[in-house]
N, C-alpha and C positions, 0 to 999 in steps of 0.2 A: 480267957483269951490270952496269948502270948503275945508279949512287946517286942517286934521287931526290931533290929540295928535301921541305923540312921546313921547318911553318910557327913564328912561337916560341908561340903559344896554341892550336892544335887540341887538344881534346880527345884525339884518335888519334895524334899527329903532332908535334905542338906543343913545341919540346923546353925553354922557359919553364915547361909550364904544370905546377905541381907538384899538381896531382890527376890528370893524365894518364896515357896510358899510353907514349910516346914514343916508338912505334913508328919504323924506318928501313925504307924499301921499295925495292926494286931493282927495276930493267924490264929485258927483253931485245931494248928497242929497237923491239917491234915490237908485242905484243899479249899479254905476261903481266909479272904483278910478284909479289915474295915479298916477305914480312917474317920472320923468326925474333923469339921475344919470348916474355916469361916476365907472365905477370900476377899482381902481389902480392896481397897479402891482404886491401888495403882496397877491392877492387875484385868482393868475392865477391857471392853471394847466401847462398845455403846454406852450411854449413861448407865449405871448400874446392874449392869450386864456383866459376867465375866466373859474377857474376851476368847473367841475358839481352839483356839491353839492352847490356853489356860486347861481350856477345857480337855484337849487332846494327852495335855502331857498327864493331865489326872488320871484319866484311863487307861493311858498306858503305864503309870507307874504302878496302879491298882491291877491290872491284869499280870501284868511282869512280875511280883512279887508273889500271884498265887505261888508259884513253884517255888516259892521261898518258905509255903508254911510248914514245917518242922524239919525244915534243913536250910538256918540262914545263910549259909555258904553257897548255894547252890544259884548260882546265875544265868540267866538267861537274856538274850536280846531282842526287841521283838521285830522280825521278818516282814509282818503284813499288819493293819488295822484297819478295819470298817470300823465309821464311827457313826451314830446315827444321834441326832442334835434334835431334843424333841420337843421342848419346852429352853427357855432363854434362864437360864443357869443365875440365879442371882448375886449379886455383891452383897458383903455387910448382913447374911444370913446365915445361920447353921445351916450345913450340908451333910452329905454322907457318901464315901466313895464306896463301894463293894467289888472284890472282885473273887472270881470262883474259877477254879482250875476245872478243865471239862477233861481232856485227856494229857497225859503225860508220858510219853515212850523216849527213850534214851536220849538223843541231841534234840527233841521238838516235843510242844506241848502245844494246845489247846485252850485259852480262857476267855470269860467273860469280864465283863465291867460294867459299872455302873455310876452315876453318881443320882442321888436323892435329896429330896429335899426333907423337911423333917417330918411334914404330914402322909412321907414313902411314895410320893410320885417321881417317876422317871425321868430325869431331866435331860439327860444325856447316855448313851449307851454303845460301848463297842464289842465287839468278836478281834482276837489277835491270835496270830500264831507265830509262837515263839521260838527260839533256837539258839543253841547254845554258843557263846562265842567262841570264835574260833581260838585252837589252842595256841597260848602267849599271849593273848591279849588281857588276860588276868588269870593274877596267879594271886597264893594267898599276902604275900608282900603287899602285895597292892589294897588287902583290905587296912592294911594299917594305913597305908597312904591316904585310901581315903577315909581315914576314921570312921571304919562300919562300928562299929556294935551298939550295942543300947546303952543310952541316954538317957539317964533319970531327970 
């Protein structure tokens, strides 16, 4: 698996931003990415619960990055997200985000997401369709800005 760039302020990503969650994503070059990742305590809803919106930005970071696996440059925004919430996501456990590209044609793609817990049951789950931002909204300037790349 290949180590995706990490931006330093993403919310999901961001390995600066100290309210984050600082996720690292790996691709297999072709049409899926993993993160493994633990979510603390100030990030709950309910008691030991990760709270929804936690859970929102996961899958959409994990679907939005399929089209990133063997071309980290290549950005995308996501348009729509069905999330289906199926099990209560825990705090203070090892997890697992997955997400898999399903189609990919010129400004729009297609992905799945997931997140798991470590025995591989589904805890949460979306469909997203993506699309590419509109031009000037990022250019490659801006990935220095945001310090993309990979992060040992």
């Amino acid at each position: 698996m290949n180590q995706q760039p990490n931006s330093k302020m993403c919310f999901v990503c961001g390995l600066e931003n100290p309210s984050g969650l600082r996720l690292r994503f790996y691709d297999n070059g072709k049409d899926e990415v993993v993160a493994d990742f633990t979510v603390q305590p100030n990030h709950q809803g309910y008691p030991d619960v990760v709270h929804g919106g936690i859970v929102a930005a996961i899958l959409d970071e994990a679907g939005g990055r399929t089209v990133m696996a063997g071309d980290s440059m290549r950005f995308f925004m996501t348009a729509k997200i069905e999330i289906r919430y199926r099990r209560p996501v825990p705090v203070g456990l090892p997890l697992k985000a997955v997400g898999r590209l399903v189609k990919l044609r010129d400004r729009h793609a297609t992905a799945t997401a997931e997140i798991r817990s470590v025995a591989g049951d589904v805890l949460a789950e979306a469909d997203l369709v993506l699309t590419m931002p509109p031009d000037g909204l990022l250019n490659t300037a801006d990935a220095e800005r945001l310090g993309w790349r990979v992060y040992e």
